[in-house]
C-alpha positions as a Markdown table, in Angstrom:
| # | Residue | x | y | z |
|---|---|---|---|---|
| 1 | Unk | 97.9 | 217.6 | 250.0 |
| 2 | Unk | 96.7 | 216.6 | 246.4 |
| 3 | Unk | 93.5 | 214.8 | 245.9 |
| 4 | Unk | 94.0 | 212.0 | 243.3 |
| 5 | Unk | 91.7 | 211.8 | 240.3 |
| 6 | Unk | 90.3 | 208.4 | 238.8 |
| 7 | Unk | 88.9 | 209.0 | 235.2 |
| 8 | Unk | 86.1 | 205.6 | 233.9 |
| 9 | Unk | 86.1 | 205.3 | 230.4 |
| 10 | Unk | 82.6 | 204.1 | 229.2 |
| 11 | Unk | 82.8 | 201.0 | 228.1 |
| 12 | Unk | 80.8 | 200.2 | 224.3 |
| 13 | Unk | 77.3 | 198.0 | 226.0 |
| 14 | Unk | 77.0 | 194.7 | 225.4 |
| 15 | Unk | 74.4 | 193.3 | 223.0 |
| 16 | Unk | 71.5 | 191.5 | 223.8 |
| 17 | Unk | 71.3 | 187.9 | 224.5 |
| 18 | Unk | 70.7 | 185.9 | 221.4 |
| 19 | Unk | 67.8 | 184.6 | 222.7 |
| 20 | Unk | 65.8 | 187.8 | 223.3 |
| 21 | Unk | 66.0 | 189.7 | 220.4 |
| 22 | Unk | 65.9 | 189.3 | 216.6 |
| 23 | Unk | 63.9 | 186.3 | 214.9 |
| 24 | Unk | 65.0 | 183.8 | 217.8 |
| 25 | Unk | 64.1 | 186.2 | 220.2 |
| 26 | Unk | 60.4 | 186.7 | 218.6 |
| 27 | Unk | 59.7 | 183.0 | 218.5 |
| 28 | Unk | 60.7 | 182.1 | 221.8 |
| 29 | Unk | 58.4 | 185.4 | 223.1 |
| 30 | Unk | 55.4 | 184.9 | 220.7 |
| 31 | Unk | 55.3 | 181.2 | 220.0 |
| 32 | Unk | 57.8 | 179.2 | 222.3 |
| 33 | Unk | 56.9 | 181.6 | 225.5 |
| 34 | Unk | 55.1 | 178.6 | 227.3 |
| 35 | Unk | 54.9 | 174.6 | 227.1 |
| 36 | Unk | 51.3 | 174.9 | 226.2 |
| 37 | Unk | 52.1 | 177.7 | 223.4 |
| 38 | Unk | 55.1 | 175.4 | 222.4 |
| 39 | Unk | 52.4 | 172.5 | 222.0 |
| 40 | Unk | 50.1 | 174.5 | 220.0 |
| 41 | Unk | 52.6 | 176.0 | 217.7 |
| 42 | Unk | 54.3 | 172.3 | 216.6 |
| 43 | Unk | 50.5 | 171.3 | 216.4 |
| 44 | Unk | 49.4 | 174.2 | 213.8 |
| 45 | Unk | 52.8 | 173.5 | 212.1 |
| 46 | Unk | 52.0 | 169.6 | 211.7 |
| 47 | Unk | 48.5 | 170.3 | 210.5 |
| 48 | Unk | 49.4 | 173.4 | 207.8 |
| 49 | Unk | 52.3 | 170.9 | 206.6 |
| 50 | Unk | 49.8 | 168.0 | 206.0 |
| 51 | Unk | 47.1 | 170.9 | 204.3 |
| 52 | Unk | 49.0 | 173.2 | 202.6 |
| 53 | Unk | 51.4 | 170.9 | 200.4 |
| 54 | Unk | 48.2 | 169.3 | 199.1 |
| 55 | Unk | 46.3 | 172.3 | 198.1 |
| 56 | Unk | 49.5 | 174.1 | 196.6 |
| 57 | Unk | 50.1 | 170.7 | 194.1 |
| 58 | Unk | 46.0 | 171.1 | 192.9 |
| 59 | Unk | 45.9 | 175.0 | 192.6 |
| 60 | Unk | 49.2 | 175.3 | 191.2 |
| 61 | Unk | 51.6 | 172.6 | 190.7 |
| 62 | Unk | 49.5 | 170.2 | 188.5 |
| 63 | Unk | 47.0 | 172.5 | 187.5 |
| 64 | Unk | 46.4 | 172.7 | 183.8 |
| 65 | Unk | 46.7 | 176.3 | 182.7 |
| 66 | Unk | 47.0 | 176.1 | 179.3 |
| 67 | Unk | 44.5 | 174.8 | 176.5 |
| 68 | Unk | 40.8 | 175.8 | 175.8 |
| 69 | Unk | 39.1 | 172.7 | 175.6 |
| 70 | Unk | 38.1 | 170.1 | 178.4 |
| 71 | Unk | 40.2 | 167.5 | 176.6 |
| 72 | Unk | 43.3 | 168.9 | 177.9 |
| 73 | Unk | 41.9 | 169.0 | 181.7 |
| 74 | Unk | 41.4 | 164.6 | 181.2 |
| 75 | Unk | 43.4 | 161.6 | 181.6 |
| 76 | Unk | 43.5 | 159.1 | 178.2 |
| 77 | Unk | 40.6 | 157.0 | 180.3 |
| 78 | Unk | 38.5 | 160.2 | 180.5 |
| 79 | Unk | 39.0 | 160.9 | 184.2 |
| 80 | Unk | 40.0 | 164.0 | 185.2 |
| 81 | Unk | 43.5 | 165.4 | 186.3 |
| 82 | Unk | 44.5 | 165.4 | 189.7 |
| 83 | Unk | 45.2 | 169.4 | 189.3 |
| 84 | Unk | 42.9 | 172.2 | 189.2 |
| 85 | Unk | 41.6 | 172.9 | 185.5 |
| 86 | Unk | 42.1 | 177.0 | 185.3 |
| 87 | Unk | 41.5 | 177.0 | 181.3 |
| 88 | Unk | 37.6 | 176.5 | 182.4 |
| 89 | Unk | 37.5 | 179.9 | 184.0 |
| 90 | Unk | 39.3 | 181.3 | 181.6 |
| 91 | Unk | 37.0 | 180.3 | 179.1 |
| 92 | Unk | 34.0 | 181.7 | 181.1 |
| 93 | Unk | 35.3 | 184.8 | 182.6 |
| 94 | Unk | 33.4 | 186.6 | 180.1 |
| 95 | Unk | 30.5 | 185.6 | 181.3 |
| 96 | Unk | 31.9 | 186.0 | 185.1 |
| 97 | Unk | 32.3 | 189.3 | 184.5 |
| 98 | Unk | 29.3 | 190.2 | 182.3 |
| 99 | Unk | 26.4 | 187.9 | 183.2 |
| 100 | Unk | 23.7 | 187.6 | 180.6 |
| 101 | Unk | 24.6 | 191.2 | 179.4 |
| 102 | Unk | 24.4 | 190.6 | 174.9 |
| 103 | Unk | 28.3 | 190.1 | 173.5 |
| 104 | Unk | 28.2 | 193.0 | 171.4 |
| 105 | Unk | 26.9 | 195.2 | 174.2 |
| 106 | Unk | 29.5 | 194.8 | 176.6 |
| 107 | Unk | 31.8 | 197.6 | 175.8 |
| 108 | Unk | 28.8 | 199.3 | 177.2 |
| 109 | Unk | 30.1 | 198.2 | 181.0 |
| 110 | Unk | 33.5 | 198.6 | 180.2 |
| 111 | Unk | 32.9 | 202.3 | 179.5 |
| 112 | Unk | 31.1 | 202.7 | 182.9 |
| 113 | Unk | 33.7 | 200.9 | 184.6 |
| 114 | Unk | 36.5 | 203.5 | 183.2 |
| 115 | Unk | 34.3 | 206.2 | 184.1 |
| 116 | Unk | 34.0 | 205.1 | 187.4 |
| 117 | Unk | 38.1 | 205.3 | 187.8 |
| 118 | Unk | 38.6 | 208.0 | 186.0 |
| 119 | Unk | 36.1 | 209.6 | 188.7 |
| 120 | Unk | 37.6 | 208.2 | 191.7 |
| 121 | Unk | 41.3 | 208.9 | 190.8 |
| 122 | Unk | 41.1 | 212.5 | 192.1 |
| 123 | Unk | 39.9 | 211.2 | 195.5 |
| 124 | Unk | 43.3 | 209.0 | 195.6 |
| 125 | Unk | 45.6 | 212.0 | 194.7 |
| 126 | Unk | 46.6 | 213.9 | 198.5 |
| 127 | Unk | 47.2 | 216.7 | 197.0 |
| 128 | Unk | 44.3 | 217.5 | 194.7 |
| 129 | Unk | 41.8 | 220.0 | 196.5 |
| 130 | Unk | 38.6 | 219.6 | 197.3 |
| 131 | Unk | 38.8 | 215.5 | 196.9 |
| 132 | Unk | 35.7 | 215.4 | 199.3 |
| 133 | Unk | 33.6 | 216.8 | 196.7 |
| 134 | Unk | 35.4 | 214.9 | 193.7 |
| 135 | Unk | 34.1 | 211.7 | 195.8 |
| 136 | Unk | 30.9 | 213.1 | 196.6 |
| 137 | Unk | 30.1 | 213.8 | 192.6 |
| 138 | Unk | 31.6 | 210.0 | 192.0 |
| 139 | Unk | 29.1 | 208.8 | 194.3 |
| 140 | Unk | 26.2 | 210.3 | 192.6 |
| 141 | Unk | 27.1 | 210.3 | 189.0 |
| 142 | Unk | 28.7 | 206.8 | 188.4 |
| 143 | Unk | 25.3 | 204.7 | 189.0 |
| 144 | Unk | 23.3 | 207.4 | 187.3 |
| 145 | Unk | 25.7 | 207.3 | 184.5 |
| 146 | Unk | 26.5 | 203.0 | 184.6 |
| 147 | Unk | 22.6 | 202.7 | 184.3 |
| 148 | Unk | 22.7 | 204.9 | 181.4 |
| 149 | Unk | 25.5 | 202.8 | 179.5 |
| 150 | Unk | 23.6 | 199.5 | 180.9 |
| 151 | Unk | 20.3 | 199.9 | 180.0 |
| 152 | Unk | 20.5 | 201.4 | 176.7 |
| 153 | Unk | 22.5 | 203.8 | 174.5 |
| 154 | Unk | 22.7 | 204.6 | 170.8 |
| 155 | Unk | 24.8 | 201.5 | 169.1 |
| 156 | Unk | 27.6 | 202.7 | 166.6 |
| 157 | Unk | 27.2 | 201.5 | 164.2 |
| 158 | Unk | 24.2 | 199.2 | 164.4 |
| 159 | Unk | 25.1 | 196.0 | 164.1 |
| 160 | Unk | 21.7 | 194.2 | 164.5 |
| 161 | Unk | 18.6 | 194.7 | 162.4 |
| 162 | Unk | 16.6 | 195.6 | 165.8 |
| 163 | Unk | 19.1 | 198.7 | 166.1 |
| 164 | Unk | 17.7 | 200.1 | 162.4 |
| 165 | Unk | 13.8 | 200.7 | 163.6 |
| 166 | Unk | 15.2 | 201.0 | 167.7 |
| 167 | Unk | 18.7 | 203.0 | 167.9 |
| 168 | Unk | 18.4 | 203.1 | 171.6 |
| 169 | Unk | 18.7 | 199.8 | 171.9 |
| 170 | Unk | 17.3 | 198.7 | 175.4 |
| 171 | Unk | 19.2 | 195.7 | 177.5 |
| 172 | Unk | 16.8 | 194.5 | 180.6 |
| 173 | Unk | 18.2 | 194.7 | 184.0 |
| 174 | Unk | 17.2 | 190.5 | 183.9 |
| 175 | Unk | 20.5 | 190.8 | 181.8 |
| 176 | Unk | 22.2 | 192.6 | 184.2 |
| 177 | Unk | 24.6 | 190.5 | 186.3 |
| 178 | Unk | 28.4 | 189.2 | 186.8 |
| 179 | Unk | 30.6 | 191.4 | 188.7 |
| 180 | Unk | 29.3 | 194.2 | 186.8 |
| 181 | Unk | 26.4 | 193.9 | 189.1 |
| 182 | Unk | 28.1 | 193.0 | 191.5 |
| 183 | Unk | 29.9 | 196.1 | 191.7 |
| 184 | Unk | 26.8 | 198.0 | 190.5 |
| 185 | Unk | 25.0 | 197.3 | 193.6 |
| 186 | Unk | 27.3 | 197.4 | 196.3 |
| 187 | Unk | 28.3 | 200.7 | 195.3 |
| 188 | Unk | 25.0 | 202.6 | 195.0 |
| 189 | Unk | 24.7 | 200.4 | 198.6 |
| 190 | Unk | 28.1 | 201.6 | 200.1 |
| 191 | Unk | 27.3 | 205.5 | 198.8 |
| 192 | Unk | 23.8 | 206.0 | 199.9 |
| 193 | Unk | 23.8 | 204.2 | 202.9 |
| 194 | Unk | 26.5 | 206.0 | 204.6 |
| 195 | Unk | 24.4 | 209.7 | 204.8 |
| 196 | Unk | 21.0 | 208.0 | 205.7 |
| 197 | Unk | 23.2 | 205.9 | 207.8 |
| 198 | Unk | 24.3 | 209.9 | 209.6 |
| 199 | Unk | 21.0 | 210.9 | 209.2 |
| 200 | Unk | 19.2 | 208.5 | 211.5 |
| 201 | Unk | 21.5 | 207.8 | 214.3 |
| 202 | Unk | 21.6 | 211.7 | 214.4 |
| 203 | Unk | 17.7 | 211.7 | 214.3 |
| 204 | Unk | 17.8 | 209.1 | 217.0 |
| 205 | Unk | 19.6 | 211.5 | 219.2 |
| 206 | Unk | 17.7 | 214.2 | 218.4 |
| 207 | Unk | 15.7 | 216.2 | 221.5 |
| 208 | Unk | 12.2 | 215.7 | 219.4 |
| 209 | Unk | 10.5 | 213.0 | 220.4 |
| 210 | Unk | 8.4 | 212.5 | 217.2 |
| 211 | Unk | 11.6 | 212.6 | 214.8 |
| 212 | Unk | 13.5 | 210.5 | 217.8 |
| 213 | Unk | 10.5 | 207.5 | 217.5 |
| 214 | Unk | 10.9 | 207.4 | 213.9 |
| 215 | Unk | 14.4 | 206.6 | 213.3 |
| 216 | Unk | 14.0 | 204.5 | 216.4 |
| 217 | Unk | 11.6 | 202.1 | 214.8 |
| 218 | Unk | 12.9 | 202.4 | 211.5 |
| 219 | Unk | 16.5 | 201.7 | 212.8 |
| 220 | Unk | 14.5 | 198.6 | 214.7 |
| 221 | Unk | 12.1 | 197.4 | 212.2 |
| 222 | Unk | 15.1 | 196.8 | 209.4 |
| 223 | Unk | 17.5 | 195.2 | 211.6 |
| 224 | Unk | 15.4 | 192.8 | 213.0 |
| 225 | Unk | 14.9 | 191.0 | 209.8 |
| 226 | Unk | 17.4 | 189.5 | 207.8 |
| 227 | Unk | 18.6 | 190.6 | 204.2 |
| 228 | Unk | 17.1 | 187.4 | 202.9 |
| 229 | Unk | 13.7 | 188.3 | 203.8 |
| 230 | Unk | 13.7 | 191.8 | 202.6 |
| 231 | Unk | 15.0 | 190.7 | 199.1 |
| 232 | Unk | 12.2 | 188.1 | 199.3 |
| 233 | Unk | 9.4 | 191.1 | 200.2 |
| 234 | Unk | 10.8 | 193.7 | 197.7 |
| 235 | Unk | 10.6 | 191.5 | 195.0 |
| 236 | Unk | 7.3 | 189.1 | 195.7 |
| 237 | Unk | 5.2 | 191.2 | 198.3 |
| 238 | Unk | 5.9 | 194.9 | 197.1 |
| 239 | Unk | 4.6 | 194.5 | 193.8 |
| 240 | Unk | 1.2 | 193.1 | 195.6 |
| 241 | Unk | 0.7 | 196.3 | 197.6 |
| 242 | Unk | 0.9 | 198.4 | 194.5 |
| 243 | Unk | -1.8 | 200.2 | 192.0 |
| 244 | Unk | -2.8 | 198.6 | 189.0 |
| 245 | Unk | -0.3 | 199.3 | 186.2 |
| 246 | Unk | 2.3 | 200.4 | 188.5 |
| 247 | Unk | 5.9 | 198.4 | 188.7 |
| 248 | Unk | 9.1 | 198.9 | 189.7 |
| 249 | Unk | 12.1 | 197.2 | 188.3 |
| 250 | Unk | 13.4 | 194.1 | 190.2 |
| 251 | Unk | 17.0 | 195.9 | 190.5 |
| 252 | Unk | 15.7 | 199.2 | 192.0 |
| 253 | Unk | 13.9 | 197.2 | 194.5 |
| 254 | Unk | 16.8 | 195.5 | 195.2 |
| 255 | Unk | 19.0 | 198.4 | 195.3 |
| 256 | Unk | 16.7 | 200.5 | 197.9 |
| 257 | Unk | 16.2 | 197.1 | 200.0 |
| 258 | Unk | 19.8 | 196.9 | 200.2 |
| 259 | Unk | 20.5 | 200.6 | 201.4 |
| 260 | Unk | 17.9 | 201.1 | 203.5 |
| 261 | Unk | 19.0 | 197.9 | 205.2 |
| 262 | Unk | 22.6 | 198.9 | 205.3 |
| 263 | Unk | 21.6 | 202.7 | 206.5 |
| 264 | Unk | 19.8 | 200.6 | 209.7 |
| 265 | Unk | 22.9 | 198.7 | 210.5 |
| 266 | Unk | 25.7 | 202.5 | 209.9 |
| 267 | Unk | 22.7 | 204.2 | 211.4 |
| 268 | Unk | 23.9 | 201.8 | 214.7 |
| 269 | Unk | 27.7 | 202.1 | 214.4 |
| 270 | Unk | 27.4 | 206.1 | 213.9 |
| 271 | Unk | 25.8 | 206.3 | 217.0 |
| 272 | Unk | 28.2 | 204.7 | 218.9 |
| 273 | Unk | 31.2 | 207.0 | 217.3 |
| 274 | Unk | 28.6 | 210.1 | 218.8 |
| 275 | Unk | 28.6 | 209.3 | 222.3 |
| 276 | Unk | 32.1 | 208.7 | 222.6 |
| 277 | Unk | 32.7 | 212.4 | 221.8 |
| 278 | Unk | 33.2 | 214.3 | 225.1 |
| 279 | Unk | 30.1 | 216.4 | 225.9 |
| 280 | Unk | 32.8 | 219.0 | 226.5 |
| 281 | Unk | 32.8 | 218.9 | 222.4 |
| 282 | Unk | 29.2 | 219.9 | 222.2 |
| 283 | Unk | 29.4 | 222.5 | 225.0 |
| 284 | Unk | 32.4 | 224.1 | 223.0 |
| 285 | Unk | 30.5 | 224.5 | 219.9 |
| 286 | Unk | 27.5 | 225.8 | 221.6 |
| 287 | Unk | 30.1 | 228.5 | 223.6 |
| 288 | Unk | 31.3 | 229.1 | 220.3 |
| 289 | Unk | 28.0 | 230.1 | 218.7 |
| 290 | Unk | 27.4 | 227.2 | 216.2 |
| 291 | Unk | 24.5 | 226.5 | 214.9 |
| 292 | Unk | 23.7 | 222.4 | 215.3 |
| 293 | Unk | 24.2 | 221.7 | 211.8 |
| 294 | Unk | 27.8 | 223.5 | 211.9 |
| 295 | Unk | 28.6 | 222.1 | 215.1 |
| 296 | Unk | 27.9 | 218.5 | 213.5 |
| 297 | Unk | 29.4 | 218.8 | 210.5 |
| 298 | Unk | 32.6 | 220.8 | 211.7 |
| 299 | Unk | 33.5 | 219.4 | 215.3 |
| 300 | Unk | 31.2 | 216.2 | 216.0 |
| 301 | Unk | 31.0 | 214.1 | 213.0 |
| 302 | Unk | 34.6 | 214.1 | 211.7 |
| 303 | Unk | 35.5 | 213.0 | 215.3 |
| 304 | Unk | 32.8 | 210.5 | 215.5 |
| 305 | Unk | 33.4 | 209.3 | 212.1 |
| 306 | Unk | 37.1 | 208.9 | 212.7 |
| 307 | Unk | 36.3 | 206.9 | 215.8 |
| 308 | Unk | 34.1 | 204.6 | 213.9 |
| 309 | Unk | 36.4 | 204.0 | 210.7 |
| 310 | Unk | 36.7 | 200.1 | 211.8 |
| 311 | Unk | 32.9 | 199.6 | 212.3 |
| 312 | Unk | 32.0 | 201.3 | 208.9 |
| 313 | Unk | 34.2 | 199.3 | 207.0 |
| 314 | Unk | 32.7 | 195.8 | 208.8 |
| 315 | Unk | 29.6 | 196.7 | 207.4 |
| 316 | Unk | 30.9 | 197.6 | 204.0 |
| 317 | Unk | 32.5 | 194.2 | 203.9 |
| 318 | Unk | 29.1 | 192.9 | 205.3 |
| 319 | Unk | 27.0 | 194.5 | 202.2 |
| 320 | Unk | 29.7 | 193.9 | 199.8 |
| 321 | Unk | 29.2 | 190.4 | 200.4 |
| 322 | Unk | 25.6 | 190.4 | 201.0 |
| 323 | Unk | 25.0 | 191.6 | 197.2 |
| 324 | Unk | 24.7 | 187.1 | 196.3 |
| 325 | Unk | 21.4 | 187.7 | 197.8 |
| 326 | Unk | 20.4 | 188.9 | 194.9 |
| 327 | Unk | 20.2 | 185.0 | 193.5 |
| 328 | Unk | 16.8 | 185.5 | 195.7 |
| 329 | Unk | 15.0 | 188.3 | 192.8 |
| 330 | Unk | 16.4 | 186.4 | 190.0 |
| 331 | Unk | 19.4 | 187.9 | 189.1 |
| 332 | Unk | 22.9 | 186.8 | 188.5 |
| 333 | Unk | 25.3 | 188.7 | 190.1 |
| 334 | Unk | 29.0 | 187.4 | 190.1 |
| 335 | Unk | 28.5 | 184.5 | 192.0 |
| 336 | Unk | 25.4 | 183.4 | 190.6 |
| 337 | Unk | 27.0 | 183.4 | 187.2 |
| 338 | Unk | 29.9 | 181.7 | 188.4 |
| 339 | Unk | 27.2 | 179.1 | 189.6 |
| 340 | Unk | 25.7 | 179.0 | 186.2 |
| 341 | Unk | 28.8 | 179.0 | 184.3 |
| 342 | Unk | 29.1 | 175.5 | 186.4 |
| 343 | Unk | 26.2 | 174.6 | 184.2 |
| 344 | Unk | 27.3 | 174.4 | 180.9 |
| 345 | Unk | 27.1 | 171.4 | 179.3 |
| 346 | Unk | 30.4 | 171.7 | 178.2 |
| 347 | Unk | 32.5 | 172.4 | 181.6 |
| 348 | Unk | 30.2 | 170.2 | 183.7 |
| 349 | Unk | 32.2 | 168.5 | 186.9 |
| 350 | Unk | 34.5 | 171.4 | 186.9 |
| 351 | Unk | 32.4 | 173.5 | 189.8 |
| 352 | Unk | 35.2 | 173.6 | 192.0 |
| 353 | Unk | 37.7 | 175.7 | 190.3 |
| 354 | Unk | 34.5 | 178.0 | 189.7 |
| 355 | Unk | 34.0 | 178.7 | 193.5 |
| 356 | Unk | 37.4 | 178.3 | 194.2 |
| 357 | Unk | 38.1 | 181.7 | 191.8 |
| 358 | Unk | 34.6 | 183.1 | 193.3 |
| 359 | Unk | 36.4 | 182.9 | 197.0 |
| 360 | Unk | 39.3 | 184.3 | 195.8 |
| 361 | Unk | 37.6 | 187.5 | 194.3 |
| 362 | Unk | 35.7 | 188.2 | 197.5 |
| 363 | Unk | 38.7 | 187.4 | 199.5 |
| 364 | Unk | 40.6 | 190.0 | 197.5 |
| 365 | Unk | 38.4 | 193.0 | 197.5 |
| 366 | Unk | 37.4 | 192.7 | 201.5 |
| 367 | Unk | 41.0 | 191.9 | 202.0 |
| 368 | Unk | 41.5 | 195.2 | 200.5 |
| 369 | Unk | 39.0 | 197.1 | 202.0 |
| 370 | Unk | 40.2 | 196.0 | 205.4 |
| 371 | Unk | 43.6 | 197.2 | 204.8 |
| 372 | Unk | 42.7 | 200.8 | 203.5 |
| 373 | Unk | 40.4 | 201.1 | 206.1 |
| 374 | Unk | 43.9 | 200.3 | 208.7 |
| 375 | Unk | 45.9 | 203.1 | 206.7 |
| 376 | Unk | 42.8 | 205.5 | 206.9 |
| 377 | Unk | 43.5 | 205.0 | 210.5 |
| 378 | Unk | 46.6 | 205.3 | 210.8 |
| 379 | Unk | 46.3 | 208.6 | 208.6 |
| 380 | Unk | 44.1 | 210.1 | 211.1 |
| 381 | Unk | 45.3 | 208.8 | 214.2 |
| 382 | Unk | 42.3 | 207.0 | 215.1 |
| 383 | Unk | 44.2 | 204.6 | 217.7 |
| 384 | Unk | 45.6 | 201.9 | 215.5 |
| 385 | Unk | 49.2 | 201.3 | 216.4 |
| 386 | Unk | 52.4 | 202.1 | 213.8 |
């Protein structure tokens, strides 16, 4: 007696239905998945399609990009174009850029500007050693240095006849401004805030109650007042409380207002990265024989730090943008020239385009920020999904 064999042949599986996968099968999931997301999706579609075709014809399609004189940005009656008029911020990016800073000066902040990338290209470069300390020493040496170049530096050759009697020919920090400044400040903000930042919301954990109550109440003190006010106390009040005879320059004043209140604010998101380490972390070190500062600096920090990533950037952003309150100590930094670039007697009426290319510029570098902060996470694995 034989026992029959039956032999299946695997058949190829069928695709997917048409209506679950590819770009039919997004919408219907993401957009169409409901009647009330269906209703919300045709609504945002009617309202970008009566907003977008509007601001695309003044930005770009009738704009006037070509010219260098008001005339071309005017009908024959005198009234103005119906597009944007780009040749007025070409003709005063220089002073966009540069503030008050003297014409012949300016290759002054173009040099600290290429020494600040040529210092920060080793920090971009994976496989140059020790990048930690190349963007350690770019930190410290490119406002040292940029303040240099800014404020005054022999003049080859001298081209005015104050530059015979002074060769170190000096330029005022009231000159100071543009995106220079802009830059200037949120820099020095963004690389000495960060370690004070470490500094107190490690000193808040600390087990001493004396070093504890400090950073306590100066963590408290700065954040409860607003950015505004300190710029308003640095530059009217300070000078009040000091000796006879002794000043400090308006942008220093504004510079340490601006880290210390930055540090208040990292000092804050630091400490939340720290208690999300596992205690099991700090037992491990101790079990290992660290010292505090080793155990900090080689197992707690760079795990709290990584945790953190998305908070530090936020407040980057937050300073980066907070550097037009500035305007408050009389300075001009890129938005306040932009503001009194709207002044010129020549380009008056043309404000718009000015703030327009202001939002733009912010919008750019944040933008940016934002999305190296994501690939710094996904670099380290902080959580942030491929």
């Amino acid at each position: 007696m034989s026992i029959a064999t039956v032999s299946f042949e695997p058949k190829p599986s069928l695709p997917p239905p048409v209506a679950t996968a590819g770009l039919l099968g997004w919408l219907r999931a993401n957009l169409f998945s409901s009647w009330l997301n269906a209703a919300f999706t045709l609504a945002t579609l009617y309202l970008l399609w009566r907003v977008l075709p509007p601001i695309f014809d003044w930005m770009i399609a009738e704009a006037v990009w070509v010219g260098d004189k008001t005339e071309e940005c005017k009908n024959a009656d005198e009234t103005r174009k119906g597009g944007a008029c780009w040749i007025y911020v070409r003709a005063r990016v220089s002073g966009f850029m540069y503030g008050l800073y003297p014409y012949d000066l300016r290759w002054r902040v173009d040099l600290a500007g290429a020494v600040a990338l040529a210092l920060m290209v080793p920090v971009f470069i994976k496989a140059m050693p020790y990048r930690a300390i190349y963007g350690l020493a770019a930190i410290l040496l490119v406002p040292a240095l940029a303040s240099l170049l800014f404020y005054g530096w022999y003049d080859f050759p001298p081209n005015v006849p104050e530059a015979q009697t002074h060769p170190w020919r000096v330029v005022e920090t009231a000159k100071w401004g543009g995106l220079s400044l802009t830059l200037l400040i949120a820099w020095v903000g963004i690389g000495a805030s960060l370690p004070i930042g470490v500094v107190l919301a490690l000193g808040r954990r600390s087990k001493m109650p004396i070093v504890s109550a400090l950073c306590v109440g100066f963590i408290e003190l700065w954040r409860g007042v607003p950015l505004i006010t300190v710029m308003f106390m640095s530059s009217v009040m300070l000078p009040l409380f000091l000796p006879e005879g002794v000043t400090f320059d308006k942008l220093l004043r504004a510079l340490i207002g601006v880290t210390l209140f930055s540090a208040a604010y990292l000092a804050e998101v630091v400490r939340g990265g720290l208690q999300a380490i596992p205690r099991g972390q700090f037992e491990a070190a101790s079990a290992l024989g660290l010292s505090y500062p080793k155990s900090m600096a080689l197992i707690v920090l760079p795990q709290a730090l990584k945790i953190v990533i998305p908070g530090i950037v936020n407040s980057f952003i937050g300073l980066f943008k907070d550097t037009t309150l500035v305007a408050i100590i009389g300075m001009y930094d890129f938005l306040g020239a932009v503001a009194l670039g709207n002044a010129d007697p020549k380009w008056l009426g043309y404000a718009v385009e000015g703030y327009v290319f202001a939002a733009l510029f912010y919008f750019v570098f944040c933008f940016s920020m934002s999305r190296y902060s994501l690939a710094l996470e996904r670099k380290l694995n902080t959580g942030h999904k491929r």
